[in-house]
N, C-alpha and C positions, 0 to 999 in steps of 0.2 A: 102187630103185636105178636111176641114168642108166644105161646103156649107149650107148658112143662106139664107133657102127661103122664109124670112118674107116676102117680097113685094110681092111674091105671095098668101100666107094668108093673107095679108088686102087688096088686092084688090077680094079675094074670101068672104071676109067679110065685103069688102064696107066700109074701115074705112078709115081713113087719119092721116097722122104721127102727126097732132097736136090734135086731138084729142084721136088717142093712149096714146101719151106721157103723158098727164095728166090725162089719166087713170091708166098708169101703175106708176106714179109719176117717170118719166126717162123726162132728158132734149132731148129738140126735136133734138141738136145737136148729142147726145148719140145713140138716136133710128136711125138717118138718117146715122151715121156708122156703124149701121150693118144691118139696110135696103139694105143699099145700098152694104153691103160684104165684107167691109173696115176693121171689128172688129178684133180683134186679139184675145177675149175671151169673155165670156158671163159668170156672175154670177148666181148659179143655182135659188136664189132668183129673176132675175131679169127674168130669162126665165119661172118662175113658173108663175111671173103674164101676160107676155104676153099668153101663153097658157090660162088663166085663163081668160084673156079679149077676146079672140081671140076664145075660147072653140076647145081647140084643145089640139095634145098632141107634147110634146118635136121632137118626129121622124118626124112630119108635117113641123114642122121650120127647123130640121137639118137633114144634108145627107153626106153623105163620098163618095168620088168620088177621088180611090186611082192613079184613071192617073193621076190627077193633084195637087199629092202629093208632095212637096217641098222634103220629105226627102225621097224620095226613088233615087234621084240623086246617090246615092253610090252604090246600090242595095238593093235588099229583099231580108229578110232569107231566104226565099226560092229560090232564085236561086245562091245562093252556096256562098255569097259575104259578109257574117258574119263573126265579128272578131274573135268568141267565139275559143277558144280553145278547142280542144276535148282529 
């Protein structure tokens, strides 16, 4: 699973979601779903100007944390539970 941890870069940047928002021209509804983790995708355009208002880089706002992975519910290749045919 992604992990979006803007709300800890604006409060490490001392910003507030309305005044983000029309920095990065994003409605405050928009920035407050995935402040808040709710998002389901991020446009690389729209993550280029958070980083850019924010002065940071893409890896600061996102993280991968595969235990709370939705699809490893089947298994991972690696433990032997792939459909591939060999």
């Amino acid at each position: 699973m992604i992990i979006i941890n803007l709300d800890v870069m604006m409060a490490k940047r001392k910003i507030g979601l309305t005044e983000l928002a029309e920095r990065i021209d994003l409605t405050q509804a928009n920035l407050s779903i995935l402040k808040n983790g709710k998002g389901k995708a991020i446009r690389f355009s729209t993550l280029s100007r958070l980083c850019r208002e924010l002065n940071c880089q893409p890896g600061d706002l996102l993280e991968y944390d595969p235990s709370k992975d939705e699809s490893n519910e089947g298994g991972s290749p690696s433990s032997g539970n792939d459909r591939r045919e060999n």
